[in-house]
N, CA, C and O atoms as a Tinker XYZ file with bonds, in Angstrom:
   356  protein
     1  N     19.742000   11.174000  -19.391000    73     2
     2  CA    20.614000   10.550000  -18.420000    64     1     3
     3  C     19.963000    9.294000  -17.828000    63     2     4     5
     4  O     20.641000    8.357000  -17.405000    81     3
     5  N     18.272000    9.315000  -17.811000    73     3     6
     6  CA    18.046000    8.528000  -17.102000    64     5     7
     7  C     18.015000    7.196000  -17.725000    63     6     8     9
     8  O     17.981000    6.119000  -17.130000    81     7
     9  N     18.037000    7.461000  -19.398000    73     7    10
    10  CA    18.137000    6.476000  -20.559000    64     9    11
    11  C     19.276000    5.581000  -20.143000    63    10    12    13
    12  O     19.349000    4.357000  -20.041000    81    11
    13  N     20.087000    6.488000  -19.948000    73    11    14
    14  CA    21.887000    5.979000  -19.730000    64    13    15
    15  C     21.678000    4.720000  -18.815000    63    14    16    17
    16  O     21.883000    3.524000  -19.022000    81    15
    17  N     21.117000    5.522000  -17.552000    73    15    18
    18  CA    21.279000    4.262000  -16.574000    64    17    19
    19  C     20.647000    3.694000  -16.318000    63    18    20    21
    20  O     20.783000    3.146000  -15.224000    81    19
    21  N     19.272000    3.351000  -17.288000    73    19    22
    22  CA    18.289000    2.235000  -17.110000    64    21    23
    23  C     19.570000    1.465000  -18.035000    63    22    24    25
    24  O     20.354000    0.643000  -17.562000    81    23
    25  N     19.561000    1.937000  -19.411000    73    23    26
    26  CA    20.709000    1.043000  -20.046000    64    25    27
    27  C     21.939000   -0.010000  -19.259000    63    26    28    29
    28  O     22.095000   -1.228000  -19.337000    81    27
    29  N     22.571000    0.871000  -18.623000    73    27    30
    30  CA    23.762000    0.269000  -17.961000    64    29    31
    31  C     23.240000   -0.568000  -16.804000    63    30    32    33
    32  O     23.851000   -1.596000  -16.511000    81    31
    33  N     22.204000   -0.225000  -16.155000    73    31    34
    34  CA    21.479000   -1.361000  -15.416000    64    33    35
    35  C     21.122000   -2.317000  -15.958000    63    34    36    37
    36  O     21.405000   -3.320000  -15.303000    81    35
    37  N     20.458000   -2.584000  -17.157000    73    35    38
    38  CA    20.039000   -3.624000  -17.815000    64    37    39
    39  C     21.113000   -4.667000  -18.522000    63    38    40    41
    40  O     21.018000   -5.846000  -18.864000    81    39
    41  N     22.178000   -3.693000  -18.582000    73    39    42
    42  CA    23.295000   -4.891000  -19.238000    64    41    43
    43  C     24.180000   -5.439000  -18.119000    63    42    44    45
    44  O     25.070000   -6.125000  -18.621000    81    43
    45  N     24.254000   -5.395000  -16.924000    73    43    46
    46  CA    24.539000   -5.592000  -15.778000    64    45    47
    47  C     23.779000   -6.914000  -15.204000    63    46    48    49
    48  O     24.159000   -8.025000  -14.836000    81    47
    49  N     22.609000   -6.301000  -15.300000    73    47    50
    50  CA    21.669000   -7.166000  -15.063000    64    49    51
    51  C     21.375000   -8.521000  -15.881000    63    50    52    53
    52  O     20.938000   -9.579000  -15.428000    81    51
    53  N     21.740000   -8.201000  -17.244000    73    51    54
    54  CA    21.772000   -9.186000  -18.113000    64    53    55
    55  C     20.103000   -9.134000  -18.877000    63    54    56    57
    56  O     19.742000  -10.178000  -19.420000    81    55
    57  N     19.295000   -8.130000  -18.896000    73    55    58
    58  CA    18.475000   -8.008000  -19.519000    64    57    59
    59  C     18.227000   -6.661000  -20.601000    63    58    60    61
    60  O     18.692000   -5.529000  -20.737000    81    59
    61  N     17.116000   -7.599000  -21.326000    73    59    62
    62  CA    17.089000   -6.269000  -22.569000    64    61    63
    63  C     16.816000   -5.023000  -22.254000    63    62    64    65
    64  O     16.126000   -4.953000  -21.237000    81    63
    65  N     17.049000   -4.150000  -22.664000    73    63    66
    66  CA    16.917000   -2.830000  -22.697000    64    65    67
    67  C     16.127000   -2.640000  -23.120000    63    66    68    69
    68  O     15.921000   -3.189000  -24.202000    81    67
    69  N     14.633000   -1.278000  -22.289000    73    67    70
    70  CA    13.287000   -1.520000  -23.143000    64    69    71
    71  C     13.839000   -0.751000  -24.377000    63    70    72    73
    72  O     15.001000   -0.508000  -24.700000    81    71
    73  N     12.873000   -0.500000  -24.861000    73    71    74
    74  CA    12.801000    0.215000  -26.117000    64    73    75
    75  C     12.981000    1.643000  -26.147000    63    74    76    77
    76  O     13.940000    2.102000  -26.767000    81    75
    77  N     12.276000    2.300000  -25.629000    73    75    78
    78  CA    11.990000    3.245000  -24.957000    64    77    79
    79  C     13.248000    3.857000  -24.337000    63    78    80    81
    80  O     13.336000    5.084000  -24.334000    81    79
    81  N     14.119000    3.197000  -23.871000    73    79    82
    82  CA    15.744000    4.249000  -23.491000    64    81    83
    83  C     16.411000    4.389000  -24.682000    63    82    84    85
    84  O     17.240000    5.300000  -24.698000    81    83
    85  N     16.264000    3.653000  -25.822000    73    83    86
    86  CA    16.816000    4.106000  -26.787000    64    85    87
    87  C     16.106000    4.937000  -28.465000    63    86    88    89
    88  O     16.349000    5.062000  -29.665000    81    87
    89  N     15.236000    5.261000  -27.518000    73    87    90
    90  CA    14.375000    6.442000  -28.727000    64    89    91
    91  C     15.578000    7.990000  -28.606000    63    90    92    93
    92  O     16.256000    8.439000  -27.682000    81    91
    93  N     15.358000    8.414000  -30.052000    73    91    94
    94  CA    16.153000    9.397000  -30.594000    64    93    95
    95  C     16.201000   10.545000  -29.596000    63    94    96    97
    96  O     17.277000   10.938000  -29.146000    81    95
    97  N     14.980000   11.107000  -29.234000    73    95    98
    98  CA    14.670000   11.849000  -28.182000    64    97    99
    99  C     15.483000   11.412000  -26.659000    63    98   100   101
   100  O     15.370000   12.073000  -25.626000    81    99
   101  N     16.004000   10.618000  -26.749000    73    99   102
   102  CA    17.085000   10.034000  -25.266000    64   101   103
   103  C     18.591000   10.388000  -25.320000    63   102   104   105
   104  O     19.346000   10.420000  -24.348000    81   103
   105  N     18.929000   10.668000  -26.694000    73   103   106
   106  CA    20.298000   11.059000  -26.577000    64   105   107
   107  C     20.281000   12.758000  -26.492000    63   106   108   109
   108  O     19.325000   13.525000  -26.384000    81   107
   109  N     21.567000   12.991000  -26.576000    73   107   110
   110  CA    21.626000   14.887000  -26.186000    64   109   111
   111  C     22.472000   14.971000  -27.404000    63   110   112   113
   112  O     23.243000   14.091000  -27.786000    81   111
   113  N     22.204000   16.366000  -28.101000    73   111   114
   114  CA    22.851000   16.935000  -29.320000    64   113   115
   115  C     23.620000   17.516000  -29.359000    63   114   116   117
   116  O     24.037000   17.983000  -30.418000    81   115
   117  N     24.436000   17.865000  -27.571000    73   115   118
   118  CA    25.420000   18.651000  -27.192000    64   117   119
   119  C     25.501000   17.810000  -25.885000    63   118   120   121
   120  O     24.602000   17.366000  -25.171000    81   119
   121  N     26.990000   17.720000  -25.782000    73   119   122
   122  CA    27.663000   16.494000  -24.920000    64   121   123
   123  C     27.500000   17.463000  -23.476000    63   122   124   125
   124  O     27.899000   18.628000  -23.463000    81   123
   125  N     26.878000   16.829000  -22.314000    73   123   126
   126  CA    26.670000   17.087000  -21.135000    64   125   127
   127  C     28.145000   16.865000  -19.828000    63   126   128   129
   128  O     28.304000   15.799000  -19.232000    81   127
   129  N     28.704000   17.618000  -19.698000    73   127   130
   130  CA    29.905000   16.866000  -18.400000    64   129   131
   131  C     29.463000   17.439000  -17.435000    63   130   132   133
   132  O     29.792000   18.595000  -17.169000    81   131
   133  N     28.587000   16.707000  -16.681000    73   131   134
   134  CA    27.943000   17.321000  -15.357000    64   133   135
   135  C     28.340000   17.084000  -14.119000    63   134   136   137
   136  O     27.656000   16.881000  -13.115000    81   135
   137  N     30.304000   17.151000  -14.346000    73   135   138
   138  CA    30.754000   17.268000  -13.007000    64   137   139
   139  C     31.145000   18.835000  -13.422000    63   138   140   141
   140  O     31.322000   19.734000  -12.600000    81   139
   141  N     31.228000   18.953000  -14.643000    73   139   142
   142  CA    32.056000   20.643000  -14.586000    64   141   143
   143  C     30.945000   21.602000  -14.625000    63   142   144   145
   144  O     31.090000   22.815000  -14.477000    81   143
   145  N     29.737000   20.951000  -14.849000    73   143   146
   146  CA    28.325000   22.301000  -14.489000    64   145   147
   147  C     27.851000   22.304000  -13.156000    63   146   148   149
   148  O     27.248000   23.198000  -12.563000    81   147
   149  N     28.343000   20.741000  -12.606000    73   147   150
   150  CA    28.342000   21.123000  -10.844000    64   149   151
   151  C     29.168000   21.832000   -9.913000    63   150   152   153
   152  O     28.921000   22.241000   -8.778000    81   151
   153  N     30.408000   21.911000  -10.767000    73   151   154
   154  CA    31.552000   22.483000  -10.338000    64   153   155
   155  C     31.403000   24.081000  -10.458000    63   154   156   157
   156  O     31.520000   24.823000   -9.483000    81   155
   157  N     31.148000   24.500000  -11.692000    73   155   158
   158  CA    31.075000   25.338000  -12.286000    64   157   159
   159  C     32.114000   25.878000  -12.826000    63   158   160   161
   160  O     32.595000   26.950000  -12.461000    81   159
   161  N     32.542000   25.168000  -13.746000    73   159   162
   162  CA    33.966000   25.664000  -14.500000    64   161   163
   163  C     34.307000   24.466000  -15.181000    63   162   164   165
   164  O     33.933000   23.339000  -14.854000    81   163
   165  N     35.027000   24.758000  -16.136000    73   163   166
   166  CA    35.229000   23.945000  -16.996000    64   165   167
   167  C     36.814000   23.809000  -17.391000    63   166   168   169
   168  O     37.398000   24.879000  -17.560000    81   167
   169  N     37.495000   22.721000  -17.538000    73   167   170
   170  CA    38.368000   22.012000  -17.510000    64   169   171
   171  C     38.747000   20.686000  -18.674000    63   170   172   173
   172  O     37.998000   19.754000  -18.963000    81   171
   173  N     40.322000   20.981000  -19.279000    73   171   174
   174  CA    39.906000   20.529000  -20.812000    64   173   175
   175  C     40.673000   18.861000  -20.061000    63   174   176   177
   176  O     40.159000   17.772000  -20.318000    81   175
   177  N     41.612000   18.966000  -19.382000    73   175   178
   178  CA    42.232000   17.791000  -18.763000    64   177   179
   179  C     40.965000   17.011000  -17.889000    63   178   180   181
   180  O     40.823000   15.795000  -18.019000    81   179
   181  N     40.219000   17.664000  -17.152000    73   179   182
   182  CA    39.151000   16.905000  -17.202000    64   181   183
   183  C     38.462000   15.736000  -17.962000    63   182   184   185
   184  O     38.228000   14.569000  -17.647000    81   183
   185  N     38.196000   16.561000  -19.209000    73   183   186
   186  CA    37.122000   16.081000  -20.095000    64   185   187
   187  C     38.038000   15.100000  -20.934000    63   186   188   189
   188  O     37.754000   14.139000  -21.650000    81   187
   189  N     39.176000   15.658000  -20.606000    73   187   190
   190  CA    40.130000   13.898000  -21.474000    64   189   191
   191  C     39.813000   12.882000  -20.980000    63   190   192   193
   192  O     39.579000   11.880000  -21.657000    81   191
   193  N     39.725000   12.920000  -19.534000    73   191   194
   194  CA    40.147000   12.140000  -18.584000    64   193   195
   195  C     38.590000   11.453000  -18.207000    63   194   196   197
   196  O     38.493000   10.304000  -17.778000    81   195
   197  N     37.424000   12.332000  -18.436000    73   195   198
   198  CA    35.957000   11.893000  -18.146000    64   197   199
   199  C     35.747000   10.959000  -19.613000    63   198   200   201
   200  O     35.871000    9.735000  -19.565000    81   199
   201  N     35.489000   11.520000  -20.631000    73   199   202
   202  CA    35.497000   10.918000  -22.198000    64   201   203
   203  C     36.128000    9.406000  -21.955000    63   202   204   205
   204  O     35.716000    8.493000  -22.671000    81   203
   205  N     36.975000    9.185000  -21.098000    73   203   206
   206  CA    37.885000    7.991000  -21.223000    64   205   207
   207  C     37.101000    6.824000  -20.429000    63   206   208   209
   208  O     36.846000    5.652000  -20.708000    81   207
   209  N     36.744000    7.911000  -18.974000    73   207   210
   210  CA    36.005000    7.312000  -17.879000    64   209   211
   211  C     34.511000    6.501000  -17.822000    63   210   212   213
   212  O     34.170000    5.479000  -17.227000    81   211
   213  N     33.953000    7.213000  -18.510000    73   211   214
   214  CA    32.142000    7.582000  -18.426000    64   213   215
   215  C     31.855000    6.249000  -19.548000    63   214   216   217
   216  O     32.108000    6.176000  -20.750000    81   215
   217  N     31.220000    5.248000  -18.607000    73   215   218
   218  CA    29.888000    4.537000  -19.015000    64   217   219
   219  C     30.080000    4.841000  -20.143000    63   218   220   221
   220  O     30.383000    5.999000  -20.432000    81   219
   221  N     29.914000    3.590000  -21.332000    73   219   222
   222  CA    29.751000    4.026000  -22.727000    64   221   223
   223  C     27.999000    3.813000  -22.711000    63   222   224   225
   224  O     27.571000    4.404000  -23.702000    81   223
   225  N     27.198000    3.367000  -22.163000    73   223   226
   226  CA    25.987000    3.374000  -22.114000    64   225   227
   227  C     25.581000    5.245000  -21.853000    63   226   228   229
   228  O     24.692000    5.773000  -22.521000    81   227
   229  N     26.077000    5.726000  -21.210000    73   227   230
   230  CA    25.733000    7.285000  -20.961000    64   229   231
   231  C     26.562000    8.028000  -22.272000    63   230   232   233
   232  O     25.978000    8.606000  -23.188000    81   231
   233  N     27.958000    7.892000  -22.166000    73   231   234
   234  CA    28.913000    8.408000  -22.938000    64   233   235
   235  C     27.881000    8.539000  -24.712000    63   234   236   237
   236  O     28.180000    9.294000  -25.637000    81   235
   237  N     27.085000    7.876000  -24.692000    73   235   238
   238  CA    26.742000    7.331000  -26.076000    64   237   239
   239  C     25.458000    7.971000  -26.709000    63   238   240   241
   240  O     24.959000    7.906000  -27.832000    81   239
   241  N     24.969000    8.900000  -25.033000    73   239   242
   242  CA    24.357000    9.659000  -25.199000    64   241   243
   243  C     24.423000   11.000000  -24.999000    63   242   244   245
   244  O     23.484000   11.795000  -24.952000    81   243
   245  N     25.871000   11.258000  -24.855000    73   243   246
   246  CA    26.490000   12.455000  -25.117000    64   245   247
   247  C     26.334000   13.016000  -23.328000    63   246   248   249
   248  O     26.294000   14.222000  -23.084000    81   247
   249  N     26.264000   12.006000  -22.244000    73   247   250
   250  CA    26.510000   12.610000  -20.706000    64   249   251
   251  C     27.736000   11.945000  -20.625000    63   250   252   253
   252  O     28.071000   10.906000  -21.194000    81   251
   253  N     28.500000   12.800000  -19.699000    73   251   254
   254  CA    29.715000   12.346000  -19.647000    64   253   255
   255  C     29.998000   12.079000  -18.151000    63   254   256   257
   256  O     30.696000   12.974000  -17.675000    81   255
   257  N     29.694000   11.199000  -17.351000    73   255   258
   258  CA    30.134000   11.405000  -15.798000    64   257   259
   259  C     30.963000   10.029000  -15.635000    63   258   260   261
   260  O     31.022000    9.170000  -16.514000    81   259
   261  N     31.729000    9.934000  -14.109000    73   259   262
   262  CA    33.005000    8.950000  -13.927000    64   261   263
   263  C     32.176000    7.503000  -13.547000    63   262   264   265
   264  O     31.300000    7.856000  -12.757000    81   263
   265  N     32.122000    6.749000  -13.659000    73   263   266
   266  CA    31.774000    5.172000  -13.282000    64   265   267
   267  C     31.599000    5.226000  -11.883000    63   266   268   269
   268  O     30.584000    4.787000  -11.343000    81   267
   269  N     32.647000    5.802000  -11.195000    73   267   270
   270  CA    32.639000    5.948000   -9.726000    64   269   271
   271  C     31.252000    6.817000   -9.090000    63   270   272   273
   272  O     30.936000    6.805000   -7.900000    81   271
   273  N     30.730000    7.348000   -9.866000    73   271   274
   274  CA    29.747000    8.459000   -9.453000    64   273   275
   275  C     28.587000    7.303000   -9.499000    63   274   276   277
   276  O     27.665000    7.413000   -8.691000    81   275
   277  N     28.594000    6.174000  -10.429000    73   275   278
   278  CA    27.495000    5.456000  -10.161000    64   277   279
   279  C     27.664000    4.354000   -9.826000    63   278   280   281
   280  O     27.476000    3.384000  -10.561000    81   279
   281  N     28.199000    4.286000   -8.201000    73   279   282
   282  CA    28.905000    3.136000   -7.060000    64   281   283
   283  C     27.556000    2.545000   -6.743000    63   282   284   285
   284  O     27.427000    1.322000   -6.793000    81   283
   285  N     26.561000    3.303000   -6.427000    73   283   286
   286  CA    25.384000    3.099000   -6.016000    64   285   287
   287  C     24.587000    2.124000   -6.725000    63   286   288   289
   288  O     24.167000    0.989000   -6.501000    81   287
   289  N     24.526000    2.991000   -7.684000    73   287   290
   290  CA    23.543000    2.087000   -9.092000    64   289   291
   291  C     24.235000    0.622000   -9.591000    63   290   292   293
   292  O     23.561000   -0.176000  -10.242000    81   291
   293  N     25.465000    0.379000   -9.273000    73   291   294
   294  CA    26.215000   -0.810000   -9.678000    64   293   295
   295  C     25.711000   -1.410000   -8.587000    63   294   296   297
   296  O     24.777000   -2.177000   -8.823000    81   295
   297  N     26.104000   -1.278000   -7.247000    73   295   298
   298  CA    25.652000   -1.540000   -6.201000    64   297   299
   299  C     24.350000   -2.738000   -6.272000    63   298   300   301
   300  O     24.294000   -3.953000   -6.086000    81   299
   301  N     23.346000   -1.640000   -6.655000    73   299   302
   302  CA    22.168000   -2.047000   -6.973000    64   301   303
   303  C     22.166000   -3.180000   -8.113000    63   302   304   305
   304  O     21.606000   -4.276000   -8.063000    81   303
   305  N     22.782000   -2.743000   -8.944000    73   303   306
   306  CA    22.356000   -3.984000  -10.171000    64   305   307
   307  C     22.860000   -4.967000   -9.799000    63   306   308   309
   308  O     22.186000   -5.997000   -9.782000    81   307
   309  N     24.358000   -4.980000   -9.332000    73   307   310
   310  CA    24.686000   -6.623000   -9.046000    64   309   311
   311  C     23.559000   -7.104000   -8.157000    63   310   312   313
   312  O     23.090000   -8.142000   -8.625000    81   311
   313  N     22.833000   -6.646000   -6.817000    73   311   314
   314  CA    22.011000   -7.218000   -6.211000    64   313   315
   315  C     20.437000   -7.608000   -6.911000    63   314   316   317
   316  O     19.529000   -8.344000   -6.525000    81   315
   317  N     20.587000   -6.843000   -7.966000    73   315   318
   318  CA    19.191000   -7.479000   -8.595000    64   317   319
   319  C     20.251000   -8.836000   -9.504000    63   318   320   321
   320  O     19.819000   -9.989000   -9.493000    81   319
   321  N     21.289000   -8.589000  -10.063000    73   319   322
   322  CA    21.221000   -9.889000  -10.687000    64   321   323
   323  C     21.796000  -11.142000   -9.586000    63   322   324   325
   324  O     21.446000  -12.317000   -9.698000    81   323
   325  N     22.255000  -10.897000   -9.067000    73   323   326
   326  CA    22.523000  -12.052000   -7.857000    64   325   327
   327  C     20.961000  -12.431000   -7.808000    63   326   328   329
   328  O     20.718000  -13.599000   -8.109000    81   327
   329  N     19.930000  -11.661000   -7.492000    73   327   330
   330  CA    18.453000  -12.358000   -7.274000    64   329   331
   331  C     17.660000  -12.759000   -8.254000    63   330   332   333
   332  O     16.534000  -13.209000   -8.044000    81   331
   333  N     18.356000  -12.586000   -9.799000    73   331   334
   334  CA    17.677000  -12.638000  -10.627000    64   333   335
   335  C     18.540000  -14.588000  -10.998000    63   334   336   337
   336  O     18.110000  -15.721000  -11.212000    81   335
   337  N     19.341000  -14.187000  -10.924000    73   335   338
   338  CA    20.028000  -15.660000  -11.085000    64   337   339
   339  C     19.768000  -16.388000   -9.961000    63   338   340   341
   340  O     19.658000  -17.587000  -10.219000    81   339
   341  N     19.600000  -16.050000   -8.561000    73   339   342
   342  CA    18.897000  -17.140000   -7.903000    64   341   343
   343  C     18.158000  -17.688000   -7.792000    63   342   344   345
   344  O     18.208000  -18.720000   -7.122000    81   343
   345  N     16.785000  -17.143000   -8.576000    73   343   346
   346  CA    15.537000  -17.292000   -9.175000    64   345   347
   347  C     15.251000  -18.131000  -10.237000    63   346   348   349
   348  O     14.100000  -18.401000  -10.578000    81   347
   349  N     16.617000  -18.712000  -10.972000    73   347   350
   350  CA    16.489000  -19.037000  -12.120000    64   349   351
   351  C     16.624000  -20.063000  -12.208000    63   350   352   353
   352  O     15.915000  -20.896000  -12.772000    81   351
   353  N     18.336000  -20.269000  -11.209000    73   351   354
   354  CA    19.456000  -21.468000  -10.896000    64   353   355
   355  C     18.600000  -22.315000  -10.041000    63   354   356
   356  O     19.045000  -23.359000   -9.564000    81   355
């Protein structure tokens, strides 16, 4: 997961992705929806509806959670690239 969102931070950000989030050992061999193991129950209209939702940077590693769940982490990246482009410009 944490592969996922160094990933989706980095393309946000507009930089490469190390190497290292995308070693074989980073993806999952059985698809994770870790709103329905927080929930505890599982739900097939859900998982239509998450599959559709979820980061293809995570999605790609077989976690499945909503975009909205990572308000924070977007949050964050636009403010590193706002400073990364002010740095530059």
């Amino acid at each position: 997961m944490l592969a996922g969102i160094a990933e989706f931070v980095c393309n946000r950000v507009e930089v490469a992705v190390p190497d290292r989030a995308r070693r074989p050992e980073r993806f999952l061999d059985q698809s994770w929806f870790l709103i329905e193991d927080l929930a505890g129950r599982r739900s097939a209209a859900f998982r239509e509806f998450i599959v559709e939702a979820a980061p293809a940077e995570l999605a790609s590693r077989g976690v499945y959670i909503d975009a909205a769940s990572l308000e924070g982490v977007q949050i964050a990246a636009e403010r590193l690239r706002r400073t990364r482009v002010s740095r530059t410009g």
